[in-house]
LUMSESE-622301 format. One line per field, with one value per residue: residue in three letters; residue number from 1; x, y, z of N, C-alpha, C, CB in turn. Coordinates in steps of 0.05 Angstrom, whole numbers, plus 5000, padded with zeros to 4 digits. Glycine has a CB too. Example, Ala and Ser with C-alpha at 12.3 -4.5 7.8 and 13.67 -1.06 7.14 Angstrom:
! residues 2
res = ALA / SER
n = 1 / 2
nc1 = 5264 / 5257
nc2 = 4886 / 4955
nc3 = 5156 / 5142
cac1 = 5246 / 5273
cac2 = 4910 / 4979
cac3 = 5156 / 5143
cc1 = 5264 / 5258
cc2 = 4934 / 5001
cc3 = 5156 / 5157
cbc1 = 5226 / 5282
cbc2 = 4911 / 4988
cbc3 = 5181 / 5114
END
This chain:
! residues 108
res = UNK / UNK / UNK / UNK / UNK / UNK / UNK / UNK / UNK / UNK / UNK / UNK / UNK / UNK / UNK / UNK / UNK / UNK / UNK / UNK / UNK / UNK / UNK / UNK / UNK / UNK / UNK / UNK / UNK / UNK / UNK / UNK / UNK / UNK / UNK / UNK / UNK / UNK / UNK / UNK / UNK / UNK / UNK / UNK / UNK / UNK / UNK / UNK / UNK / UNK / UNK / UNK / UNK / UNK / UNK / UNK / UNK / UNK / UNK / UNK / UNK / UNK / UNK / UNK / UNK / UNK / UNK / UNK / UNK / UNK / UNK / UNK / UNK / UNK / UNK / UNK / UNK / UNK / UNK / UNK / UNK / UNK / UNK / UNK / UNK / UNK / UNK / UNK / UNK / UNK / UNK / UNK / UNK / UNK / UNK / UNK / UNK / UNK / UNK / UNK / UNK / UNK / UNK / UNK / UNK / UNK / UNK / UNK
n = 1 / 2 / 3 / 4 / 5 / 6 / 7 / 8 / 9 / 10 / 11 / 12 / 13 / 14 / 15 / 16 / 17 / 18 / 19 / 20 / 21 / 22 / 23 / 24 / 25 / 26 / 27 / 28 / 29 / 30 / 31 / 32 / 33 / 34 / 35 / 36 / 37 / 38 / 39 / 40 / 41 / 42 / 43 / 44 / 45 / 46 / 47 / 48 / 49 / 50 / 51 / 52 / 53 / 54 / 55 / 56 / 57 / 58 / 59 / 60 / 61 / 62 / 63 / 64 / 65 / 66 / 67 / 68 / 69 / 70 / 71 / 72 / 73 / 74 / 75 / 76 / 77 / 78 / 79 / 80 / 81 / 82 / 83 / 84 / 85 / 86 / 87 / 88 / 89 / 90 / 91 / 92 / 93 / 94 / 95 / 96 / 97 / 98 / 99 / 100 / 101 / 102 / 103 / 104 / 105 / 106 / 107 / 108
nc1 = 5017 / 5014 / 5010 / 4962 / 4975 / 4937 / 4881 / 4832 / 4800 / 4779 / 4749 / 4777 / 4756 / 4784 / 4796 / 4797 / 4817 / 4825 / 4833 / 4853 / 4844 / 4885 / 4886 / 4942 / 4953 / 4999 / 5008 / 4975 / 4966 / 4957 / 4932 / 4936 / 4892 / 4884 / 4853 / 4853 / 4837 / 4791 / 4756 / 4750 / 4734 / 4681 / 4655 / 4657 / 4618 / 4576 / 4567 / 4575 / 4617 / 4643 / 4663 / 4693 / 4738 / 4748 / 4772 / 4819 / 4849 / 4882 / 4920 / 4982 / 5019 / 5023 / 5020 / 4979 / 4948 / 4947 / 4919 / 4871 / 4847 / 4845 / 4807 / 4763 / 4763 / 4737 / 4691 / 4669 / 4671 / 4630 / 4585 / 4571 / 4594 / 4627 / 4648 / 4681 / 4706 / 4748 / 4785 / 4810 / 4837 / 4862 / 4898 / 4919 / 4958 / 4943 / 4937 / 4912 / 4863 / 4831 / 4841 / 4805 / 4759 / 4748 / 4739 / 4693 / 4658 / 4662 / 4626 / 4575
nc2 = 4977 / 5044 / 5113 / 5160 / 5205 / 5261 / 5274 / 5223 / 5216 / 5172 / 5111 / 5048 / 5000 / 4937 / 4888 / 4847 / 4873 / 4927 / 4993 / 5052 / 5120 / 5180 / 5244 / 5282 / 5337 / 5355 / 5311 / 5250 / 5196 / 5118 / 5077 / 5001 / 4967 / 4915 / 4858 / 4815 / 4823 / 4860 / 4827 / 4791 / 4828 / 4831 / 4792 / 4782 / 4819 / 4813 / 4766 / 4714 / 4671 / 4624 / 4632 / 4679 / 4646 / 4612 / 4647 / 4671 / 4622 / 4621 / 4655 / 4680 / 4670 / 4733 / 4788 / 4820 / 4780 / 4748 / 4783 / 4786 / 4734 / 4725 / 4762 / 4735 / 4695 / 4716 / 4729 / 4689 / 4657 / 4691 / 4683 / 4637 / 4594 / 4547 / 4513 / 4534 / 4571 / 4536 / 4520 / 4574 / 4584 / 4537 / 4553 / 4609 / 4582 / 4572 / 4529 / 4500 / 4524 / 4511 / 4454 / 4442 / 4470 / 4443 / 4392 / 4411 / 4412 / 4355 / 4334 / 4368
nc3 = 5000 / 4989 / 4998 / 4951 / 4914 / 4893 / 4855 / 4854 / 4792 / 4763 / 4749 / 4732 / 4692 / 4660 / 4622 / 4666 / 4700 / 4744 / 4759 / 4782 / 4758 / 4769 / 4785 / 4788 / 4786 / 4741 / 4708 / 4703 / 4732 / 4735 / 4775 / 4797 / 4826 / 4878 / 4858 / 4891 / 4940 / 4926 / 4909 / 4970 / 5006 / 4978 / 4978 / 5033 / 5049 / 5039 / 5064 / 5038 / 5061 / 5050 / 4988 / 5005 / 5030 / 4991 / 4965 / 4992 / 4997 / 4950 / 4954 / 4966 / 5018 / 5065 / 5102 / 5093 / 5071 / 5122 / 5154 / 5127 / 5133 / 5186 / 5199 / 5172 / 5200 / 5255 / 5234 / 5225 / 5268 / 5297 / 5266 / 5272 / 5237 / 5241 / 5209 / 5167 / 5200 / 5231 / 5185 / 5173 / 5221 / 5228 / 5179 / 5198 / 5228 / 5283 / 5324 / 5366 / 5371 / 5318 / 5318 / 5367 / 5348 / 5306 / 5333 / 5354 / 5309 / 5287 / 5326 / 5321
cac1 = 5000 / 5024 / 4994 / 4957 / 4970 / 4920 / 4854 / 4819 / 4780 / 4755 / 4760 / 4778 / 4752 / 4789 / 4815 / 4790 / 4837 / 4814 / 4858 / 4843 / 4858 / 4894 / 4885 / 4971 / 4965 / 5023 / 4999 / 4955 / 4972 / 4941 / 4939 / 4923 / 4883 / 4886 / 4836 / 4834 / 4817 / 4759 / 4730 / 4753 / 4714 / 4661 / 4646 / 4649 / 4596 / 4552 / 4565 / 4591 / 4643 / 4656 / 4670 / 4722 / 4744 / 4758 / 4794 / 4844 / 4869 / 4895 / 4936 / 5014 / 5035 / 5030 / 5019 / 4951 / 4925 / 4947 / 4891 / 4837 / 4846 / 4839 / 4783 / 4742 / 4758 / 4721 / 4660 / 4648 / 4657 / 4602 / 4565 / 4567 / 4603 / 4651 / 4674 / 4699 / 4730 / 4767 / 4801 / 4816 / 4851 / 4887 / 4903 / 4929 / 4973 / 4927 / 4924 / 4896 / 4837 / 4833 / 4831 / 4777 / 4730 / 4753 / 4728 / 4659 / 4641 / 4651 / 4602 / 4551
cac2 = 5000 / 5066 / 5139 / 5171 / 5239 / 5275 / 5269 / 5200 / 5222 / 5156 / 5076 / 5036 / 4962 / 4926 / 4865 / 4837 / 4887 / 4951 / 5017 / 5080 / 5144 / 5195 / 5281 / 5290 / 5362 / 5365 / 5288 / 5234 / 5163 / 5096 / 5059 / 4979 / 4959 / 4888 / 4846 / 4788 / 4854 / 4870 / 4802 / 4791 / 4846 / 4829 / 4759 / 4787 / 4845 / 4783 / 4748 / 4689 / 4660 / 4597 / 4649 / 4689 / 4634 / 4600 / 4675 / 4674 / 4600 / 4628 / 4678 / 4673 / 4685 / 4754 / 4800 / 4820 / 4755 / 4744 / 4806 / 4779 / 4705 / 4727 / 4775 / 4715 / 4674 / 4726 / 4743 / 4667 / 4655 / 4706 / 4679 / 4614 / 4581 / 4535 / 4487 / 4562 / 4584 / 4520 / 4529 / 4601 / 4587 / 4523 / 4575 / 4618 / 4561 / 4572 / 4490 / 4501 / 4538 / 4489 / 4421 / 4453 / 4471 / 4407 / 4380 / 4411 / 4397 / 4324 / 4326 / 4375
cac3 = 5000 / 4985 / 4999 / 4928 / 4912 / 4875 / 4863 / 4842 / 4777 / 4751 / 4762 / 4707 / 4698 / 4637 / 4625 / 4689 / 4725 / 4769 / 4761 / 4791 / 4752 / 4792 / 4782 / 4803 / 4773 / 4721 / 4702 / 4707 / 4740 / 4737 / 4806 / 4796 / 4846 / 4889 / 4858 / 4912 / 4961 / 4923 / 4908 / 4991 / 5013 / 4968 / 4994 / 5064 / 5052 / 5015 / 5076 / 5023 / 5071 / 5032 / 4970 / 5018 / 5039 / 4959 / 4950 / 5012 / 4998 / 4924 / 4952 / 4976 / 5051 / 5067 / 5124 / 5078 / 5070 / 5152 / 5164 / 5119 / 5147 / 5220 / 5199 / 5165 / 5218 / 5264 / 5226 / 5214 / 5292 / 5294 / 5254 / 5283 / 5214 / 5251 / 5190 / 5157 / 5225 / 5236 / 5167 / 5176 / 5249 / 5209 / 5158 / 5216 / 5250 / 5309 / 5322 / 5387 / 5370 / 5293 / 5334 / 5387 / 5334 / 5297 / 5355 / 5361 / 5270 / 5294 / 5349 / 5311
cc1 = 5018 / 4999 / 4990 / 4957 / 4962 / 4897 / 4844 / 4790 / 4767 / 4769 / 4750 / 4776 / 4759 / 4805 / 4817 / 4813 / 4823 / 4838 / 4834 / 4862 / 4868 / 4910 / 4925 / 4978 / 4978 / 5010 / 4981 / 4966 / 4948 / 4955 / 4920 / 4918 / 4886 / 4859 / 4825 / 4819 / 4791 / 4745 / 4730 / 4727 / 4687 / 4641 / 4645 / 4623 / 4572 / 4552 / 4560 / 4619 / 4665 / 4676 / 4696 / 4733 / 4772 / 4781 / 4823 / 4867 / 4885 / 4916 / 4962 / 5017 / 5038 / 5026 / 4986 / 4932 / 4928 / 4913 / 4868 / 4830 / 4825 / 4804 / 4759 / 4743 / 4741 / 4689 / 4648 / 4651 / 4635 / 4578 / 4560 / 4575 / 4627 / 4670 / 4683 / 4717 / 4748 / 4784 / 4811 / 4830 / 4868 / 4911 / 4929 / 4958 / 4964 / 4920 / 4913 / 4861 / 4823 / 4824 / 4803 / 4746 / 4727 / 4734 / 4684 / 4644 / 4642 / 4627 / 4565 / 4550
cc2 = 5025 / 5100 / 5151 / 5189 / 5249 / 5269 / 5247 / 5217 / 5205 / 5132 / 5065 / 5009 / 4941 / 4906 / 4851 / 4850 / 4923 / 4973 / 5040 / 5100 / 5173 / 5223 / 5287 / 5316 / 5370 / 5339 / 5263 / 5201 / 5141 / 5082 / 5034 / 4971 / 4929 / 4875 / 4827 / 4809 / 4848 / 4850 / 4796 / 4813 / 4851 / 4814 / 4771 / 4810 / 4831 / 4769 / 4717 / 4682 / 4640 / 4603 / 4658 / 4672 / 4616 / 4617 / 4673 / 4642 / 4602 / 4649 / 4668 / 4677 / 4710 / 4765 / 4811 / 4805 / 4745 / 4756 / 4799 / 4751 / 4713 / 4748 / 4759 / 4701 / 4686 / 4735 / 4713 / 4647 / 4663 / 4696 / 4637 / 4588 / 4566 / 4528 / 4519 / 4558 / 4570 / 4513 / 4553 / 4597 / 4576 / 4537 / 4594 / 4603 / 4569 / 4539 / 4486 / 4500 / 4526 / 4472 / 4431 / 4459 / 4449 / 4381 / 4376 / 4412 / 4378 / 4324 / 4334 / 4363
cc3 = 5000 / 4995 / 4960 / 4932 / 4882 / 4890 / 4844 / 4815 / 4766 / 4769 / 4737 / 4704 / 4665 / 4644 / 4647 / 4705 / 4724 / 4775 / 4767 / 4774 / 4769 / 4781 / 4796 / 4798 / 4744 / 4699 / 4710 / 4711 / 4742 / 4753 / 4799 / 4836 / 4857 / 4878 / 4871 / 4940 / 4955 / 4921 / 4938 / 4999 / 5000 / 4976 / 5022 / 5069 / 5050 / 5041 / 5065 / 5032 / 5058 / 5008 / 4981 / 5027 / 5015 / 4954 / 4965 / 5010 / 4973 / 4926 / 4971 / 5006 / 5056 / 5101 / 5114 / 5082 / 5099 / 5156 / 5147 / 5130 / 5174 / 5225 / 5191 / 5187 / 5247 / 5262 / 5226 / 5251 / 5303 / 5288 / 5250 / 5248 / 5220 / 5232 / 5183 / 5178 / 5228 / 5216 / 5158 / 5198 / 5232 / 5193 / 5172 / 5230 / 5282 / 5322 / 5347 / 5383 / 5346 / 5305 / 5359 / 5366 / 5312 / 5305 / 5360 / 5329 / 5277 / 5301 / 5336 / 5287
cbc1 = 4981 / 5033 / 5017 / 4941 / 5002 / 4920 / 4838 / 4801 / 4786 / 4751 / 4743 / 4797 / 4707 / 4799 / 4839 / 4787 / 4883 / 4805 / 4883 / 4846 / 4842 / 4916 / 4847 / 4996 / 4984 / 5065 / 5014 / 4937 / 4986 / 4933 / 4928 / 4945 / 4861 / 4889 / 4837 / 4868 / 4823 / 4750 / 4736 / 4780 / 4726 / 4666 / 4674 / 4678 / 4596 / 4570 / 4550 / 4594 / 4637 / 4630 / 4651 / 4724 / 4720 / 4734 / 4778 / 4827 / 4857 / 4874 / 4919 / 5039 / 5065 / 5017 / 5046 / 4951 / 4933 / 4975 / 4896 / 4831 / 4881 / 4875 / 4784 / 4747 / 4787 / 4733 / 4656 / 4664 / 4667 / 4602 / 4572 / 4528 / 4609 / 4647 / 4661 / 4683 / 4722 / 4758 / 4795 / 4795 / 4843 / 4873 / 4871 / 4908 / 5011 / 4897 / 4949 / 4904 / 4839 / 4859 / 4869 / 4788 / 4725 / 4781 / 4743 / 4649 / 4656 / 4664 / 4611 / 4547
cbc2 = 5000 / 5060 / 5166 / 5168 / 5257 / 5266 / 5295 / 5177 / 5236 / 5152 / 5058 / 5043 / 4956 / 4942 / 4872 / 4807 / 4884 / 4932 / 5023 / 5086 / 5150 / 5174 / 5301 / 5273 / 5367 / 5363 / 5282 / 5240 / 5162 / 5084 / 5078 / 4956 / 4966 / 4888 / 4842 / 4755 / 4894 / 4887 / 4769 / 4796 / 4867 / 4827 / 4726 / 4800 / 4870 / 4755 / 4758 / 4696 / 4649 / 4578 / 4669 / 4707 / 4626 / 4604 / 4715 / 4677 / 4572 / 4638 / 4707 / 4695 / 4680 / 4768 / 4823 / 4816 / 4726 / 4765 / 4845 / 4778 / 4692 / 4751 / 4797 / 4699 / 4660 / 4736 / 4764 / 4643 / 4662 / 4723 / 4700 / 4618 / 4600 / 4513 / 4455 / 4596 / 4587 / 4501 / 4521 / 4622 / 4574 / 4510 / 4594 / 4620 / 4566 / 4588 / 4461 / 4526 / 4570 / 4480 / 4402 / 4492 / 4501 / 4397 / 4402 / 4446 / 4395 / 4310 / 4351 / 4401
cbc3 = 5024 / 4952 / 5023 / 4915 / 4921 / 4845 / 4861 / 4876 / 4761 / 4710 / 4796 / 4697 / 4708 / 4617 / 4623 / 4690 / 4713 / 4804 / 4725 / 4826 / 4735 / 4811 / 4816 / 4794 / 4788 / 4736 / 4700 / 4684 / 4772 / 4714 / 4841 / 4774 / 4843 / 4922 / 4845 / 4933 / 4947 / 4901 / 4887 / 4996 / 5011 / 4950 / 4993 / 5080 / 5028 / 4977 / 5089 / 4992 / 5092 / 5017 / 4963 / 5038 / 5051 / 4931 / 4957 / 5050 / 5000 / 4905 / 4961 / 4961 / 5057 / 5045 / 5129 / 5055 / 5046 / 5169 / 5158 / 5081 / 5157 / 5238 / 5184 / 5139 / 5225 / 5264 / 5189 / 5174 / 5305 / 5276 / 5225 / 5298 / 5193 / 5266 / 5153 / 5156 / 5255 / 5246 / 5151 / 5178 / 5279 / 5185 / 5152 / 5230 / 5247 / 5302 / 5319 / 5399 / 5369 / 5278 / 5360 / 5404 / 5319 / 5311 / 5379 / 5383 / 5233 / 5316 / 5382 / 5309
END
């Protein structure tokens, strides 16, 4: 992530990729956007966990995909979606809190 300077004048959707156009004054920049973001944050607004779920196992090791893991694996505690949660902790290397809800998909 970076800071944009200007002003966002459009959003550009080609080629199945997502650029923002960006007012810099003198010139005009195109900022590519994160596409697993927006389908991420798409599936979580949809409350389509299984979907965010499909999106986060396609993506590399980051510190990114850390914060959307731990955030799915919160909303679908919430929302009482164990089998999700217990492959979002997995996901995590949480094996505590994985084998515990491991535990309770058996039982239910």
């Amino acid at each position: 992530m970076f800071p944009i300077k200007g002003d966002i004048i459009d959003i550009e959707r080609t080629d199945g990729k997502t650029e923002i156009v960006v007012d810099e004054g003198l010139q005009t920049t195109y900022v590519a956007l994160d596409e697993a973001l927006i389908a991420f944050g798409s599936a979580v607004e949809r409350r389509r966990f299984e979907r965010a779920m499909d999106i986060l196992e396609t993506l590399p090791p980051s510190p990114e995909a850390e914060a959307m893991w731990t955030t799915l694996a919160h909303l679908t505690l919430q929302a009482r979606r164990l089998h999700i949660a217990e492959r979002c902790f997995a996901a995590l290397g949480d094996v505590a809190r994985a084998r515990y809800l491991h535990k309770i998909n058996q039982v239910g």
